[in-house]
DRENSERO-470985 format. One record per residue (C-alpha): y, z, x; residue in three letters; residue number from 1. Coordinates in Angstrom, 3 decimals. Each point is the difference from the previous one (the first is absolute). Last residue first. Example, Ala and Ser with C-alpha at 12.3 -4.5 7.8 and 13.67 -1.06 7.14 Angstrom:
2
+----------+----------+----------+------+-----+
!        v !        w !        u ! code ! pos !
+----------+----------+----------+------+-----+
!   -1.060 !    7.140 !   13.670 !  ser !   2 !
!   -3.440 !    0.660 !   -1.370 !  ala !   1 !
+----------+----------+----------+------+-----+
***
This chain:
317
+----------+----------+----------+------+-----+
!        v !        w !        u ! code ! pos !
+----------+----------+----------+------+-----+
!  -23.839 ! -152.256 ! -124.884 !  unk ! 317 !
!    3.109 !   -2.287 !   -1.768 !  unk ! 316 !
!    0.136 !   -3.373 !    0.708 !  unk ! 315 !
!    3.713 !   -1.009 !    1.225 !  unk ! 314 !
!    2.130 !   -2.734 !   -2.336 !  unk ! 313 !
!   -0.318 !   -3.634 !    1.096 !  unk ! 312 !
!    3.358 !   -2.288 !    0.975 !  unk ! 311 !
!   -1.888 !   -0.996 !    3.155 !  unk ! 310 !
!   -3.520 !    1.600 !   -0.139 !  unk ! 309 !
!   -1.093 !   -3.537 !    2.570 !  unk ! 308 !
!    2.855 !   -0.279 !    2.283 !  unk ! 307 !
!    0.507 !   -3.582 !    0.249 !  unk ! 306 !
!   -0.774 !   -1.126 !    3.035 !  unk ! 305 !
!    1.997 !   -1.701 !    2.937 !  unk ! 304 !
!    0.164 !   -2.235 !    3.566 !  unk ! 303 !
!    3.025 !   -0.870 !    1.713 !  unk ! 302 !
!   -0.299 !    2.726 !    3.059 !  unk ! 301 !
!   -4.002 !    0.501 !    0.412 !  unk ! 300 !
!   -0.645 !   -3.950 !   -1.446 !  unk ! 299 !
!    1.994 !   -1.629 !    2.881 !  unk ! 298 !
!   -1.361 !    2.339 !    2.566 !  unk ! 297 !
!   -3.543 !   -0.164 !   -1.117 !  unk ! 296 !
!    0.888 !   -4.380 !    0.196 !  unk ! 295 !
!    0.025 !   -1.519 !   -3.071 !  unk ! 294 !
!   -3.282 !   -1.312 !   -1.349 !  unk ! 293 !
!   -0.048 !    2.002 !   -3.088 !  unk ! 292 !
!    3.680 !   -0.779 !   -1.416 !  unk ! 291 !
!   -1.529 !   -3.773 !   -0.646 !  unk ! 290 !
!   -2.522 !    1.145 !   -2.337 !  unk ! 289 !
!    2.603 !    0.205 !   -2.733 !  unk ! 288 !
!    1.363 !    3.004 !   -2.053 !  unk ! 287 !
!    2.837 !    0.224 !    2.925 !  unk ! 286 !
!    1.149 !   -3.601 !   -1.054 !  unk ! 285 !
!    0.279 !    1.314 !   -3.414 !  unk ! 284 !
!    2.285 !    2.891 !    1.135 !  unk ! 283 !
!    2.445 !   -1.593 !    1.786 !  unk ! 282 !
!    0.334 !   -2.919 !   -2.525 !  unk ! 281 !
!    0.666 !    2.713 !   -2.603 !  unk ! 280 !
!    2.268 !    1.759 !    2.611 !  unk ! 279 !
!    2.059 !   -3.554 !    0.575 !  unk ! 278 !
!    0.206 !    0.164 !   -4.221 !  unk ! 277 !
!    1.412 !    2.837 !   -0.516 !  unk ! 276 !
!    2.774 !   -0.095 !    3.086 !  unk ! 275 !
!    0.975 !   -3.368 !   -1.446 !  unk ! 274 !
!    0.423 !    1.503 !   -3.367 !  unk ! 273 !
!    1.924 !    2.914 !    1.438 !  unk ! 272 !
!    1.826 !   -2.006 !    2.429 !  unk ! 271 !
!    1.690 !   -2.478 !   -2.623 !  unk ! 270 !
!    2.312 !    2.684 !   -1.955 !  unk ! 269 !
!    2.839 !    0.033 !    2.670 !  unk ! 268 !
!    0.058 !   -3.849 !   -1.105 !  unk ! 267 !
!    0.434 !    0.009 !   -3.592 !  unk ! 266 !
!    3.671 !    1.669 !   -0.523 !  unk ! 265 !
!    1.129 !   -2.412 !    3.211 !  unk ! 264 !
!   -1.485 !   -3.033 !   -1.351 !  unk ! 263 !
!    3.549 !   -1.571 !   -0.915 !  unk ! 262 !
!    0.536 !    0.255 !    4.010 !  unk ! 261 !
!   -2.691 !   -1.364 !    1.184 !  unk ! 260 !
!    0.726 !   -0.981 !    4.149 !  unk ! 259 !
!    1.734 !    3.666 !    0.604 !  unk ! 258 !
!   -2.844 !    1.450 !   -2.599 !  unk ! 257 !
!   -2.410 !   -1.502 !    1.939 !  unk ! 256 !
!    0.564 !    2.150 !    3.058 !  unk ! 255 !
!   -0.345 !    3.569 !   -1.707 !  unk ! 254 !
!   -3.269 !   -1.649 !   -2.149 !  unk ! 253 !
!   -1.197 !   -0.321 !    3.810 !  unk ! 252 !
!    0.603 !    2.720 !    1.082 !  unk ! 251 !
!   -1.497 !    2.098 !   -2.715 !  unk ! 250 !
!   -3.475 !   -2.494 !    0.632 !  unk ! 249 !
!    0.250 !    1.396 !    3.303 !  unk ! 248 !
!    0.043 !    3.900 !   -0.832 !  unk ! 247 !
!   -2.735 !   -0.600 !   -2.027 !  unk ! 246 !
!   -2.096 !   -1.231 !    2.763 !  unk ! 245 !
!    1.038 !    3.113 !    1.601 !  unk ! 244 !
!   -1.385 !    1.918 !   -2.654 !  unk ! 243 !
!   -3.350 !   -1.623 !    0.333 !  unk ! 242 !
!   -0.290 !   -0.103 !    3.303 !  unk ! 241 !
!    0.552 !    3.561 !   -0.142 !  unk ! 240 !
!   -2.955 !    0.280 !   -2.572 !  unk ! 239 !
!   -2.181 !   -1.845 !    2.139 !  unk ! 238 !
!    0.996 !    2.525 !    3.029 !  unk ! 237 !
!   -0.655 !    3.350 !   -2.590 !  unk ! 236 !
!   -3.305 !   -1.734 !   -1.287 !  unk ! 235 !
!   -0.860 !    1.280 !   -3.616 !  unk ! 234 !
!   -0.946 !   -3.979 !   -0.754 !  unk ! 233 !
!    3.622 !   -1.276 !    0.269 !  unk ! 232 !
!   -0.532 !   -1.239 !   -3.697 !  unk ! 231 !
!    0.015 !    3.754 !   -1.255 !  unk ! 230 !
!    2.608 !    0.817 !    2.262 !  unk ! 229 !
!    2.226 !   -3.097 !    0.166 !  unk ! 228 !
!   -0.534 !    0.499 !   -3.987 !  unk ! 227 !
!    1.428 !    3.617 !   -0.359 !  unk ! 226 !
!    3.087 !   -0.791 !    2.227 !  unk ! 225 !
!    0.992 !   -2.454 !   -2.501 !  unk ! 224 !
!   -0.132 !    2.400 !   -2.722 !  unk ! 223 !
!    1.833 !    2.287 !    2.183 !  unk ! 222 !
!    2.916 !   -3.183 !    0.472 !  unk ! 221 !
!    0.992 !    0.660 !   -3.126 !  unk ! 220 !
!    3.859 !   -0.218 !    0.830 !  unk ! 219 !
!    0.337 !    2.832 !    2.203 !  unk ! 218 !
!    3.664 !    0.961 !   -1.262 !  unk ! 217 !
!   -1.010 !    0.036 !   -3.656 !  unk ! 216 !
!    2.877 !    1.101 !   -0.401 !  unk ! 215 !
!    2.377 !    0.244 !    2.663 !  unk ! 214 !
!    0.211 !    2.128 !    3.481 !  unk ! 213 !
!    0.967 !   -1.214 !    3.690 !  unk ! 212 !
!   -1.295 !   -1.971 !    2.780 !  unk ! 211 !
!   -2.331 !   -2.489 !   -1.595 !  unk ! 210 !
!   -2.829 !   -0.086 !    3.038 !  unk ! 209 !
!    1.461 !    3.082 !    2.568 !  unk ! 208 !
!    0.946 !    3.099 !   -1.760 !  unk ! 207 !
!   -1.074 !   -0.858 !   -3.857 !  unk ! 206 !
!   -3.356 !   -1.863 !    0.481 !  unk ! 205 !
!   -0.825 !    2.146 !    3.096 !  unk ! 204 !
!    0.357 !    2.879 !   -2.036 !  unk ! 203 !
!   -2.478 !   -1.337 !   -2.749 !  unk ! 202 !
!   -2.072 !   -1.007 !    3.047 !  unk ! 201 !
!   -0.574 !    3.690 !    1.154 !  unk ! 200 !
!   -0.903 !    0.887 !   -3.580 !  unk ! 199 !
!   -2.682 !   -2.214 !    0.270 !  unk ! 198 !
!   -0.802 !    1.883 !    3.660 !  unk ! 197 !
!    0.047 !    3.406 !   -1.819 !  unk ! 196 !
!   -1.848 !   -1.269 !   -2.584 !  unk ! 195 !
!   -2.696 !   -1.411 !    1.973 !  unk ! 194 !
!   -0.200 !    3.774 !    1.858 !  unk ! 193 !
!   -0.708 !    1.362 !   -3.627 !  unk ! 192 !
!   -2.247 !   -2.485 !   -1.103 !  unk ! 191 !
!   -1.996 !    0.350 !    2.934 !  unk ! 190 !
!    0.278 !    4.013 !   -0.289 !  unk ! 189 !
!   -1.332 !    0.241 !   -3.349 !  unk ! 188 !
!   -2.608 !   -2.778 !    0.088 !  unk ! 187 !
!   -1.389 !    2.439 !    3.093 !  unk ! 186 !
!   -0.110 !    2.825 !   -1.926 !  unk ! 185 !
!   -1.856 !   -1.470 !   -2.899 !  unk ! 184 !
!   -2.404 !   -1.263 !    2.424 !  unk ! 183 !
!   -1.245 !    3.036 !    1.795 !  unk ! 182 !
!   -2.117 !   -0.925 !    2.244 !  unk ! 181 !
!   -3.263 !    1.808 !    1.040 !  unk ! 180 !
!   -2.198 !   -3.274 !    0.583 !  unk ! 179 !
!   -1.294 !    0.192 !   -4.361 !  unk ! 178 !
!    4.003 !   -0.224 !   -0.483 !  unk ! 177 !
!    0.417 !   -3.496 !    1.786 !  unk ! 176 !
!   -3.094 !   -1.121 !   -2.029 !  unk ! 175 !
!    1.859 !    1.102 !   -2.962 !  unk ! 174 !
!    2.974 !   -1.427 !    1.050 !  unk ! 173 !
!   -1.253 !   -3.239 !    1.032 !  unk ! 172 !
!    2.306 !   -2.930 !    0.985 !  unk ! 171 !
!    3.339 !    1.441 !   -0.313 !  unk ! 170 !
!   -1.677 !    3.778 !    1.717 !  unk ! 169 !
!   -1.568 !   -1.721 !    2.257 !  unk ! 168 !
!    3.416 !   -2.404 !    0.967 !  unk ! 167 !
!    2.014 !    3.523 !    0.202 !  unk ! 166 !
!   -2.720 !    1.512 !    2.173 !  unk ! 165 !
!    0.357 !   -3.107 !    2.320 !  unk ! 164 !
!    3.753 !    0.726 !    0.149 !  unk ! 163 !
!   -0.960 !    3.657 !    1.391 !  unk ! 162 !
!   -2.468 !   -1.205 !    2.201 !  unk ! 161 !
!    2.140 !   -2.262 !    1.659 !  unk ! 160 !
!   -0.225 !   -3.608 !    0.760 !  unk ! 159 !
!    0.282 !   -2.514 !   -3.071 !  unk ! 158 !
!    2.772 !    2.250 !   -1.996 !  unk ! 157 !
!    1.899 !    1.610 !    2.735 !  unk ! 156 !
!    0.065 !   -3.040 !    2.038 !  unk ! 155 !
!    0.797 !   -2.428 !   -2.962 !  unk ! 154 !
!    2.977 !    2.526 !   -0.721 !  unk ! 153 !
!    1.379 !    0.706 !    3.442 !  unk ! 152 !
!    0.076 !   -3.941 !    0.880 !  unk ! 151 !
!    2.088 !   -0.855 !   -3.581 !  unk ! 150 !
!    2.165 !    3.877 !    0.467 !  unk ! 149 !
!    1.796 !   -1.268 !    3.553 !  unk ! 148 !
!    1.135 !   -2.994 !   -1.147 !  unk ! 147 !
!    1.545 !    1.537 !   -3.445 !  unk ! 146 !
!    1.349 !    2.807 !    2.102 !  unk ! 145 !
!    2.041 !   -2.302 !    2.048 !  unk ! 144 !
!    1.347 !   -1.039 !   -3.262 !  unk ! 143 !
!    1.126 !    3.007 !   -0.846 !  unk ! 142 !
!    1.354 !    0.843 !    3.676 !  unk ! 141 !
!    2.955 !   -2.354 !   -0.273 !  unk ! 140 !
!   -1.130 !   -3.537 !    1.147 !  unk ! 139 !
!    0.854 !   -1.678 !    4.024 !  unk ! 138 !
!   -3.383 !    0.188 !    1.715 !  unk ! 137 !
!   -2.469 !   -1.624 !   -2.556 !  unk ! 136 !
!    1.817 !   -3.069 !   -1.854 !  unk ! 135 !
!    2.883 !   -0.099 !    2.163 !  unk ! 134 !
!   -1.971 !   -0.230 !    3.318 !  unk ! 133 !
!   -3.104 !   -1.855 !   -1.138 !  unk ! 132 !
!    1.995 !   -3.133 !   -0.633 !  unk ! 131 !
!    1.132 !   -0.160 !    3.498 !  unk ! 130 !
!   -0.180 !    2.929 !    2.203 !  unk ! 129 !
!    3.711 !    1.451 !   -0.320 !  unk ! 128 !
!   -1.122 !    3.404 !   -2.030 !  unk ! 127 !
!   -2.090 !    0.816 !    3.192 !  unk ! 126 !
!    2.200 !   -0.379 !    2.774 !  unk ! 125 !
!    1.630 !    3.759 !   -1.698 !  unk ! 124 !
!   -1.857 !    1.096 !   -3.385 !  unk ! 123 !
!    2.799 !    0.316 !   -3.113 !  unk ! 122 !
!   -0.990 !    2.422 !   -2.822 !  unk ! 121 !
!    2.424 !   -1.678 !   -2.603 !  unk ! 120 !
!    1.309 !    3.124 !   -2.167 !  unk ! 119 !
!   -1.250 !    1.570 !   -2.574 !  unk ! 118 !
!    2.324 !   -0.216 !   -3.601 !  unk ! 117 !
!    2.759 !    2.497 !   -1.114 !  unk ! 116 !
!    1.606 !   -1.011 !   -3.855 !  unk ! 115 !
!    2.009 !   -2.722 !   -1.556 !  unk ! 114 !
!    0.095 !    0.501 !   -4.157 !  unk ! 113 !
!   -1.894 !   -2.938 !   -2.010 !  unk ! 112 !
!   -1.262 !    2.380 !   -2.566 !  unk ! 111 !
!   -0.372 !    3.738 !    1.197 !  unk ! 110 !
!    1.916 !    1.306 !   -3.404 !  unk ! 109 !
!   -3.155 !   -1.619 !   -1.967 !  unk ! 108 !
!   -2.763 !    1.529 !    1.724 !  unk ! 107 !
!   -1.244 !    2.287 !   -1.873 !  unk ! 106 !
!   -0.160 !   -1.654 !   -3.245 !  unk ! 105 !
!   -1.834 !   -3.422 !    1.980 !  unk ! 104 !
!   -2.261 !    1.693 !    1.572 !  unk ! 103 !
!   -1.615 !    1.740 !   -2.532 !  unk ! 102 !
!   -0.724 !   -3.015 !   -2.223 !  unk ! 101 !
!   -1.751 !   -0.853 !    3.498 !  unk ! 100 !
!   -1.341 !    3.062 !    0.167 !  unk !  99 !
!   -1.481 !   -0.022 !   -3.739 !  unk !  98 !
!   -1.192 !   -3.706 !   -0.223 !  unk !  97 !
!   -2.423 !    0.289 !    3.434 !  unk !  96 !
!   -0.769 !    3.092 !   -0.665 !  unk !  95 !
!   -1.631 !   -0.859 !   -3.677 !  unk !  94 !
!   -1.267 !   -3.105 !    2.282 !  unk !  93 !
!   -1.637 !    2.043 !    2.527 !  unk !  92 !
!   -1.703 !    2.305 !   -2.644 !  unk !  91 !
!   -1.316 !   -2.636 !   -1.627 !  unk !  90 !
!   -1.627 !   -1.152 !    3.357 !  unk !  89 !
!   -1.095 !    3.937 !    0.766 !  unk !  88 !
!   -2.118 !    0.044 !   -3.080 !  unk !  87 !
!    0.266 !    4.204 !   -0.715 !  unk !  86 !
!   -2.935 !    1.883 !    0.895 !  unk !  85 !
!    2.491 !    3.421 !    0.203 !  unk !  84 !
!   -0.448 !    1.079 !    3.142 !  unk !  83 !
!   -1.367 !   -3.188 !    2.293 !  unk !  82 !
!    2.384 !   -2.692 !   -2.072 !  unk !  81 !
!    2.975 !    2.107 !   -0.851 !  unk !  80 !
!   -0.481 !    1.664 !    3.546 !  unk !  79 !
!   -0.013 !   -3.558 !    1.239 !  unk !  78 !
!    2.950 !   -1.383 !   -1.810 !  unk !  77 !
!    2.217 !    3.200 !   -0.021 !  unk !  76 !
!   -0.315 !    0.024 !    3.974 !  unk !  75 !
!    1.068 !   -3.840 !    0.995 !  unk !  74 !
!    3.025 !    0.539 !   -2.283 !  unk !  73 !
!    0.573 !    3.240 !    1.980 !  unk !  72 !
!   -0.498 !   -1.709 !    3.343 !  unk !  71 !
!    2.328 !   -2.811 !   -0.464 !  unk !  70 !
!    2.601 !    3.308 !   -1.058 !  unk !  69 !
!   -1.000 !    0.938 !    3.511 !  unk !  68 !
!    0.285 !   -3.290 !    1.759 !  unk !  67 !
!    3.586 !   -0.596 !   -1.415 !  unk !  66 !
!    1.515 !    3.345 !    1.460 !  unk !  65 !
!   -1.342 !   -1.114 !    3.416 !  unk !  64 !
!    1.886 !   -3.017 !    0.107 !  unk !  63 !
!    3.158 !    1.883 !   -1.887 !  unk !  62 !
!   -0.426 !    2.457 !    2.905 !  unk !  61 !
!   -0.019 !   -3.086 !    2.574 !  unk !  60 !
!    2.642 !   -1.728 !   -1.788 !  unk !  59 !
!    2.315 !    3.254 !    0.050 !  unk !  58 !
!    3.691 !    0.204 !   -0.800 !  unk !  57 !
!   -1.096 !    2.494 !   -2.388 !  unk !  56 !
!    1.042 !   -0.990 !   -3.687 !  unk !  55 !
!    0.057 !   -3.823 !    1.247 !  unk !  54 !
!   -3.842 !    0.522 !    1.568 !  unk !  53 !
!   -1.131 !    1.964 !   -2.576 !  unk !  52 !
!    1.016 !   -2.261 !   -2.710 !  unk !  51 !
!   -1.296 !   -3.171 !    1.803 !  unk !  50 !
!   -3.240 !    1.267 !    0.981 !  unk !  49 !
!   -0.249 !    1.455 !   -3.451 !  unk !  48 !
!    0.688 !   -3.556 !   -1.940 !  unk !  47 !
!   -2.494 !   -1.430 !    2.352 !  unk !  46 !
!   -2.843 !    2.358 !   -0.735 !  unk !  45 !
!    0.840 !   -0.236 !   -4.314 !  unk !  44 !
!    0.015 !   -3.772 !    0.223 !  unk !  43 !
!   -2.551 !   -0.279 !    2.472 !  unk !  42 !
!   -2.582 !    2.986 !   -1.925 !  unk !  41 !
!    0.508 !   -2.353 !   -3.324 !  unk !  40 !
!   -1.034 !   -3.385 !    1.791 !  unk !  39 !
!   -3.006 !    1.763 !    1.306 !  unk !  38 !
!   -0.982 !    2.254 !   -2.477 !  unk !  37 !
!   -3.589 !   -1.962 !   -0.234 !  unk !  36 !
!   -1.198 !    2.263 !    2.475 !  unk !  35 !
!   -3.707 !   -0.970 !    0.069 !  unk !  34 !
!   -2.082 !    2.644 !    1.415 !  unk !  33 !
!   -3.877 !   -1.030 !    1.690 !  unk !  32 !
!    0.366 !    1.382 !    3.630 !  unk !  31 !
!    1.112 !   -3.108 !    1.409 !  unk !  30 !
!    2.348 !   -0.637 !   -2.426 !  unk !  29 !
!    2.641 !    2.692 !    0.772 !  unk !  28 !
!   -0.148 !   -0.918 !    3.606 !  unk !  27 !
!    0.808 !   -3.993 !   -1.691 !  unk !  26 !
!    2.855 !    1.701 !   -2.013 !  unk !  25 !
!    1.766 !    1.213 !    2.769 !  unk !  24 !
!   -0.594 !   -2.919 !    2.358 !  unk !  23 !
!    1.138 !   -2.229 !   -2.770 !  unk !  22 !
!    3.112 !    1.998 !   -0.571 !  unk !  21 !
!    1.256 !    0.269 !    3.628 !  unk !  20 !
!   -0.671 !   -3.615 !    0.737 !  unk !  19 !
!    2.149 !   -1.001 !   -2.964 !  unk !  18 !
!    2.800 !    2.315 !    0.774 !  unk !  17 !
!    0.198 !   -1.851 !    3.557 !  unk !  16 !
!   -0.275 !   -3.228 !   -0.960 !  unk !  15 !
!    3.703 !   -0.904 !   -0.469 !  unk !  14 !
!    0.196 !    0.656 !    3.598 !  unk !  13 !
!   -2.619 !   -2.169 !    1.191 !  unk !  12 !
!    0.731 !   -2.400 !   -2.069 !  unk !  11 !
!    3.816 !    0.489 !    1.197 !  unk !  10 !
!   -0.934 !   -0.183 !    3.663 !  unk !   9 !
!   -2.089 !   -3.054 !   -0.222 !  unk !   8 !
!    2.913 !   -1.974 !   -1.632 !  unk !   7 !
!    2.465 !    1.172 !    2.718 !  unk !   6 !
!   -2.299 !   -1.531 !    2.706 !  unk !   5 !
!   -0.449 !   -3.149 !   -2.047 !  unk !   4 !
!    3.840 !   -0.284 !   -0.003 !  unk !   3 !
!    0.536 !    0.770 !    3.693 !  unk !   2 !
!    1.602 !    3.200 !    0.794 !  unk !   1 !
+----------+----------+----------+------+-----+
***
């Protein structure tokens, strides 16, 4: 495999968790929630996934494990916010301290022991196609679901009713509820199926990304997740550019550190700044005029809105 080849591969593998968590939390979004849990609900996801899996001798259970206690997370923020009138943001970061505080107690006698992982899901003639091969043909099946879940998500979201009852309800609830929809119910199950996939990446984190269980295994990288969101403009395919942009600017401080050696405690450090500031660029450039004249095409896939009762507690009739 040729060195570019092999770099492509690893962005795109090191991605994977990312993509999951941003396409979570943008679903979650789009109907008005903010799950501010994020880096809390990765720790405590990943740490199952990697529990379940070494207790059973099953990724896929441990997979599927993760998602629901993503899901639970997901739950106690929106019921605290639509039940009890409680700010959903605080509640995010009260979640966001416990599980991860969490985490770490239960998951001390799982640090740094070997465990079952998914194997490579390798497609015949197709995993030898040059540079697309490795990177799309020749991954274990998380990352295949990673590809498969940027498409599904802008579809469901910009073309069905159901995702366009989701925007209403983000946009307008009340106006949502005057057309016979229920947006409290809706919220619910957004955040809900977001959590799940969230809690999706916290597996990925710990059975594919950074094999294994430590503290603080997931390394902040929810707050992270957070901004490719909010920057990406609520767009599942800007969002995955996002993340994958990410994924290069790991690389890269990888690379340097061979070339810098006394910068090796800064340099893992670098793509979070860098990430910052490419989505502030991002995002002014999509405040200008210019974003209008793309082509419909251009603007139906890359384009995105803030949703406009984002973070805002339901009006009760």
């Amino acid at each position: 495999m040729l060195p570019f080849e092999s770099s492509v591969v690893t962005i795109i593998s090191l991605s994977t968790p990312i993509i999951l968590v941003v396409i979570g939390e943008t679903i979650t979004e789009k109907s008005g929630v903010i799950n501010l849990s994020i880096e809390g609900t990765l720790l405590i996801t990943a740490l199952t996934a990697f529990a379940v899996s070494v207790t059973t001798g099953s990724p896929f259970l441990g997979f599927l494990c993760a998602g629901f206690v993503g899901s639970i997370a997901a739950l106690v923020i929106i019921l605290c916010d639509t039940k009890l009138g409680m700010d959903q943001i605080a509640v995010g970061f009260v979640l966001t301290i416990f599980l991860g505080k969490l985490s770490s107690f239960l998951g001390k006698e799982y640090v740094r022991i070997p465990g079952p992982y998914f194997q490579k899901l390798s497609i015949p003639i197709l995993k030898d196609i040059p540079y697309i091969g490795p990177s799309f043909f020749d991954q274990n099946i998380l990352v295949i679901f990673s590809f498969l879940m940027i498409p599904l998500t802008w579809y469901f979201i910009e073309k069905t009713r159901l995702g366009l009852i989701v925007k209403a309800v983000g946009e307008n609830p009340v106006s949502a509820e005057n057309r016979g929809i229920n947006p409290e119910k809706v919220r619910i199950i957004a955040t809900v199926i977001g959590g799940i996939i969230i809690g999706f990446g916290g597996a990925a984190f710990s059975l594919h990304a950074k094999f294994g269980w430590s503290e603080n295994h997931t390394g902040n990288y929810g707050w992270i997740c957070l901004a490719i969101v909010i920057f990406g403009g609520w767009n599942p395919i800007r969002a995955a550019i996002g993340a994958y942009s990410f994924g290069v600017f790991q690389i890269i401080a990888l690379k340097m550190q061979s070339v810098a050696l006394g910068l090796t405690q800064v340099l893992p450090l670098i793509p979070f700044p860098l990430m910052i500031l490419t989505l502030i660029f991002i995002q002014r450039f999509n405040r200008s005029d210019r974003t209008t004249s793309l082509p419909k095409i251009l603007n139906a896939f890359f384009g995105g809105q803030s949703p406009e009762n984002i973070g805002k507690p339901l009006e009760k009739k």
